[in-house]
KEPATI-600096 format. One record per residue: residue in one letter; y negated, x, z of N, C-alpha, C in turn; chain. Coordinates in nm, 3 decimals, always signed. Last residue first. Layout:
SITE_a_Y_X_Z_Y_X_Z_Y_X_Z_A;
...
//
This chain:
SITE_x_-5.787_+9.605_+12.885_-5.705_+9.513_+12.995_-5.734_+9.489_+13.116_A;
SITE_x_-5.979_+9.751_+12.729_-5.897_+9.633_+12.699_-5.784_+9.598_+12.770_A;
SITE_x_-6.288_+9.816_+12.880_-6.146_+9.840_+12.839_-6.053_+9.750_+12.793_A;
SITE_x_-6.576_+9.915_+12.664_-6.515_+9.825_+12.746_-6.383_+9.862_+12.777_A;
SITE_x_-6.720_+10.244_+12.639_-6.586_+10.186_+12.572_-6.567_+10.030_+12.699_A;
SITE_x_-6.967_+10.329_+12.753_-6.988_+10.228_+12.643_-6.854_+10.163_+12.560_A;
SITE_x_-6.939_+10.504_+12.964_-6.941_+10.332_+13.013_-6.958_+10.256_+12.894_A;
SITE_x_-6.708_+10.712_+12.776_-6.737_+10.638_+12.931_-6.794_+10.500_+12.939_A;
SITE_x_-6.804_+10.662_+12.433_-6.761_+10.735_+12.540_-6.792_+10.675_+12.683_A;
SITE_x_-6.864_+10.633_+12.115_-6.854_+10.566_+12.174_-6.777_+10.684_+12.305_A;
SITE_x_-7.038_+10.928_+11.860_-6.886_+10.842_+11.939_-6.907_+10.759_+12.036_A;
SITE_x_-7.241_+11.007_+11.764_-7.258_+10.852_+11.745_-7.101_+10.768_+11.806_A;
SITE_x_-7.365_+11.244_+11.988_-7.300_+11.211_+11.914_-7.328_+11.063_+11.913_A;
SITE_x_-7.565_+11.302_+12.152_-7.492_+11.414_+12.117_-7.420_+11.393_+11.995_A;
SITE_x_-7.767_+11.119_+12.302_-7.596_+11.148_+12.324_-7.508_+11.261_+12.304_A;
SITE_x_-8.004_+11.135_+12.236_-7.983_+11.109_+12.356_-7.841_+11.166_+12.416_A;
SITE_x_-7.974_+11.193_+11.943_-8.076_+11.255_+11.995_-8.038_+11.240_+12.165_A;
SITE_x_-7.782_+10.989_+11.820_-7.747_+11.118_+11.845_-7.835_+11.204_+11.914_A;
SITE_x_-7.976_+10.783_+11.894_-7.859_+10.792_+11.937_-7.807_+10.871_+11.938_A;
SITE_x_-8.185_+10.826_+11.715_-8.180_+10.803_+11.867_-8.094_+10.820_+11.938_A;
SITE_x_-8.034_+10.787_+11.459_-8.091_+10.924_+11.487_-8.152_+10.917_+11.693_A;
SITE_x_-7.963_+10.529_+11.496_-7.874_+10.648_+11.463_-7.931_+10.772_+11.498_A;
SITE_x_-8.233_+10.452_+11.479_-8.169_+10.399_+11.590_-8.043_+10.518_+11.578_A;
SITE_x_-8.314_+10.516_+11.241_-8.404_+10.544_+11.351_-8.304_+10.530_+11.466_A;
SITE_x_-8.122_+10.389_+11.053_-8.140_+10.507_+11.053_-8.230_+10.541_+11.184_A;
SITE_x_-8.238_+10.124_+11.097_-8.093_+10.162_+11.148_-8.072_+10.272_+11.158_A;
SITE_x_-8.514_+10.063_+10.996_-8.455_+10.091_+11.141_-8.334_+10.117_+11.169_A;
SITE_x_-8.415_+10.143_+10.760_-8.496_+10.238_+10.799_-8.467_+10.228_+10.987_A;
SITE_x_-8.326_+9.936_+10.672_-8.190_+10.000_+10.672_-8.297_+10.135_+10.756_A;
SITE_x_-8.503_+9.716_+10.731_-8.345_+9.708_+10.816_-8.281_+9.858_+10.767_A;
SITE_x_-8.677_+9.836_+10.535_-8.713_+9.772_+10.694_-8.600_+9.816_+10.728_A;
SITE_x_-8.589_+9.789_+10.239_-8.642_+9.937_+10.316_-8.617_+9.866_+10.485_A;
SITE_x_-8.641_+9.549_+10.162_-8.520_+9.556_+10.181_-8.509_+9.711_+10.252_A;
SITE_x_-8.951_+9.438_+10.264_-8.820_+9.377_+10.280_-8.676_+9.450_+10.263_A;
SITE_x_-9.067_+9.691_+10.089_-9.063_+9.698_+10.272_-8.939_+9.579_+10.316_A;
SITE_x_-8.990_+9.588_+9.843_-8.972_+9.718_+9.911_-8.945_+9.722_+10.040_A;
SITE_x_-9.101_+9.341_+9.812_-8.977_+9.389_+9.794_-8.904_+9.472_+9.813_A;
SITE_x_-9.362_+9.384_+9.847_-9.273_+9.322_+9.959_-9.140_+9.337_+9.928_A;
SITE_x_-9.410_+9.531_+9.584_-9.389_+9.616_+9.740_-9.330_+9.512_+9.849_A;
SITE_x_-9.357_+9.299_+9.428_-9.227_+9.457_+9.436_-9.253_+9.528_+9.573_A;
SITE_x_-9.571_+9.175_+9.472_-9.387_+9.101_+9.493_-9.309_+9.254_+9.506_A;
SITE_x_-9.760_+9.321_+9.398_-9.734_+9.216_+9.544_-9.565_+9.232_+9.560_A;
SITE_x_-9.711_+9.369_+9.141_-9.713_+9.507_+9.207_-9.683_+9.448_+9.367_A;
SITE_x_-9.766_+9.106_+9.025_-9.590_+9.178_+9.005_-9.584_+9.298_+9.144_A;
SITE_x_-10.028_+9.092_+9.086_-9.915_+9.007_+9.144_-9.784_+9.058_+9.151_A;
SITE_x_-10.132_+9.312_+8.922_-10.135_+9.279_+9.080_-10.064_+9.189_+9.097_A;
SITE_x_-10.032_+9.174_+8.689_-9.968_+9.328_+8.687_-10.030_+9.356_+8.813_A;
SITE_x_-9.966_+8.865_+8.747_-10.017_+8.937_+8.626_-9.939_+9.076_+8.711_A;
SITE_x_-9.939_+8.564_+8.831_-9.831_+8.662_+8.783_-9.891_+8.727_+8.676_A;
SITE_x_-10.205_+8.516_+9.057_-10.129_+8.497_+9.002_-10.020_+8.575_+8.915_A;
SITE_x_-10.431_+8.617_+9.264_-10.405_+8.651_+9.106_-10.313_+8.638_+9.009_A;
SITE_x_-10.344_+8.425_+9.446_-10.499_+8.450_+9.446_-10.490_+8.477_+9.234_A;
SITE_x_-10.115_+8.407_+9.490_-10.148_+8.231_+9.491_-10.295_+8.307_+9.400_A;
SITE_x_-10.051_+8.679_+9.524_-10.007_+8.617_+9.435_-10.014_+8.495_+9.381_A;
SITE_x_-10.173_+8.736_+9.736_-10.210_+8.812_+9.606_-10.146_+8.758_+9.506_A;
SITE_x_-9.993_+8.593_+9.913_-10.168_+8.595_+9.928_-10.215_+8.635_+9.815_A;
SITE_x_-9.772_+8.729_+9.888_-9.765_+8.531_+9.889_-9.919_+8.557_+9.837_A;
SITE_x_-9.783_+8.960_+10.016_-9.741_+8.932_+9.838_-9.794_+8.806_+9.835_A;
SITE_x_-9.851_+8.851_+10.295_-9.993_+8.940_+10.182_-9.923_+8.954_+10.072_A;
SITE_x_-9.588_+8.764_+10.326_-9.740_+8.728_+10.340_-9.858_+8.746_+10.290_A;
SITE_x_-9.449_+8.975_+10.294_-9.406_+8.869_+10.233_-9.560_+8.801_+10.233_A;
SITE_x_-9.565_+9.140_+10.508_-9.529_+9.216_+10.392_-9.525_+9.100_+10.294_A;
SITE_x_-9.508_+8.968_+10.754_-9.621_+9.019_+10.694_-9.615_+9.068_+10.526_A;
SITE_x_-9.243_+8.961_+10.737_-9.288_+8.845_+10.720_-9.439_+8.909_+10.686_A;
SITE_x_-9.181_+9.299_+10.820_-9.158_+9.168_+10.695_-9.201_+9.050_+10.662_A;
SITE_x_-9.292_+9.306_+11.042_-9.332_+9.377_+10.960_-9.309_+9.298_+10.839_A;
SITE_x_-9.133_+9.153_+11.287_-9.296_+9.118_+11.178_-9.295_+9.159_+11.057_A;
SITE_x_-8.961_+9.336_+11.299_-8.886_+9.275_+11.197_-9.013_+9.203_+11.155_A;
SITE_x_-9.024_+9.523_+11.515_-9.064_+9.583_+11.336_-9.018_+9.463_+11.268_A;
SITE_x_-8.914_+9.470_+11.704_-9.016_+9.420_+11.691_-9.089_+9.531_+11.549_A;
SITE_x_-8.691_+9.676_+11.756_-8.627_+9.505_+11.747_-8.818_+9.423_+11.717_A;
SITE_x_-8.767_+9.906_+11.836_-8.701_+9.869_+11.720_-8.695_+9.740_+11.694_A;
SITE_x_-8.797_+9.921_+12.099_-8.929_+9.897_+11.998_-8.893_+9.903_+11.895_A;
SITE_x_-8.575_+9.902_+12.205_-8.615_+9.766_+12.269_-8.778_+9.779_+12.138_A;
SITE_x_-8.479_+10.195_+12.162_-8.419_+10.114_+12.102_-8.498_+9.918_+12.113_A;
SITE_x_-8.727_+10.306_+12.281_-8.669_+10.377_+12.159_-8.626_+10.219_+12.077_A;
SITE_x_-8.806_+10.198_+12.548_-8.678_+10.218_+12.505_-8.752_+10.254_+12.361_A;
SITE_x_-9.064_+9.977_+12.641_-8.985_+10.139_+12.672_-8.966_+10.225_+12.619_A;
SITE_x_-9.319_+9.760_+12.443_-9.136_+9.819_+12.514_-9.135_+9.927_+12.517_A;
SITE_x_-9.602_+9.733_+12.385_-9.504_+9.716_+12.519_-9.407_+9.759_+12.568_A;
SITE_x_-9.590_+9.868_+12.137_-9.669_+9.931_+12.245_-9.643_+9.903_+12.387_A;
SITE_x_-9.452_+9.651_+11.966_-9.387_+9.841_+12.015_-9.461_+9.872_+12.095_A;
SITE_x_-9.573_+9.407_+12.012_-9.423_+9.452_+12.072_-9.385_+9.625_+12.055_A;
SITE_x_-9.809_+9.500_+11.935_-9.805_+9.501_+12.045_-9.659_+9.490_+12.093_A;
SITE_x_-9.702_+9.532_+11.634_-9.768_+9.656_+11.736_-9.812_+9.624_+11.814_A;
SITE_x_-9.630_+9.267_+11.622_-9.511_+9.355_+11.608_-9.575_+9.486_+11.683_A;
SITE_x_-9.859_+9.167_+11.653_-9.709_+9.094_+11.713_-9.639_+9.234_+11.708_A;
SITE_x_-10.006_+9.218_+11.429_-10.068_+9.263_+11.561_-9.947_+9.231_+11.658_A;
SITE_x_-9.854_+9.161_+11.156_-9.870_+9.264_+11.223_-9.863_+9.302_+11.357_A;
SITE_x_-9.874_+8.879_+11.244_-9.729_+8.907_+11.243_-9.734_+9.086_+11.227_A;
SITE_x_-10.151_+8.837_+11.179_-10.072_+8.817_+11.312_-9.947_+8.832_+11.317_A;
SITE_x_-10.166_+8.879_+10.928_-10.221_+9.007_+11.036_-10.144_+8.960_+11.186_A;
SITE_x_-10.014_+8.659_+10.795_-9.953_+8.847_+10.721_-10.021_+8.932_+10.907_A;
SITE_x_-10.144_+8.434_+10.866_-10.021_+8.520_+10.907_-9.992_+8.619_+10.881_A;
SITE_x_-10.406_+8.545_+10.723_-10.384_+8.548_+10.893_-10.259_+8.527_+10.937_A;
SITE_x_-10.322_+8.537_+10.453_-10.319_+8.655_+10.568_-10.347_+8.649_+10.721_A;
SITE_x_-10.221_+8.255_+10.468_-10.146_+8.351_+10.406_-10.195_+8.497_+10.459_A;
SITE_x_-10.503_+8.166_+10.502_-10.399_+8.128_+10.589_-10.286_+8.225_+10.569_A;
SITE_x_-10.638_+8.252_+10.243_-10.703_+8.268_+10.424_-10.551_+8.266_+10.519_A;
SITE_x_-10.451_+8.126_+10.065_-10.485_+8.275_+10.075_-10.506_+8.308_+10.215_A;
SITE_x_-10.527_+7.835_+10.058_-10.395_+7.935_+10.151_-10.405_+8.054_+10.118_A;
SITE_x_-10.787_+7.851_+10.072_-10.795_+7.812_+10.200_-10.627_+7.896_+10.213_A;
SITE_x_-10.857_+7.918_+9.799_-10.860_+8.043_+9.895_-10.848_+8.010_+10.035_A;
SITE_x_-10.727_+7.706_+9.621_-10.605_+7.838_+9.663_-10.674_+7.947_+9.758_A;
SITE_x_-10.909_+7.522_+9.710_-10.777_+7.508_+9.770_-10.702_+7.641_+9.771_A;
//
């Protein structure tokens, strides 16, 4: 039983890879291949889950949980930084200007 959810536990971990690097290899934009890193996490969570049903809470299991713990809370702030740095790379700056101020009346 625990190597049928192991099995299962990484074939989601890889298909939530192969998802996410075919969503960056598809989109354009800088910004449209940002929004398909968020796999990345559920994978990450996936293969801890997997090493952790397999070897349970020893010193590989702990090491599971901390790196998903890593890439889980690393992810969002890494893509934000990417996207900031895009943004000044295209613009010049992170000011709002011309067609990106709506107007308010």
């Amino acid at each position: 039983m625990t190597d049928v959810a192991v099995a299962v536990l990484l074939v989601i971990g890889v298909a939530a890879q192969l998802l996410a690097a075919a969503g960056i290899v598809a989109m354009r934009s800088t910004y449209d291949r940002l929004h398909y890193t968020g796999p990345t996490m559920v994978a990450a969570v996936a293969f801890a889950a997997a090493v952790l049903s397999r070897e349970g809470f020893s010193l590989i299991g702990d090491k599971a949980i901390l790196i998903a713990l890593v890439v889980v809370v690393t992810s969002p702030v890494v893509v934000q930084a990417i996207a900031r740095a895009a943004r000044i790379g295209q613009r010049g700056s992170l000011d709002a200007a011309g067609a990106d101020v709506e107007s308010a009346g």
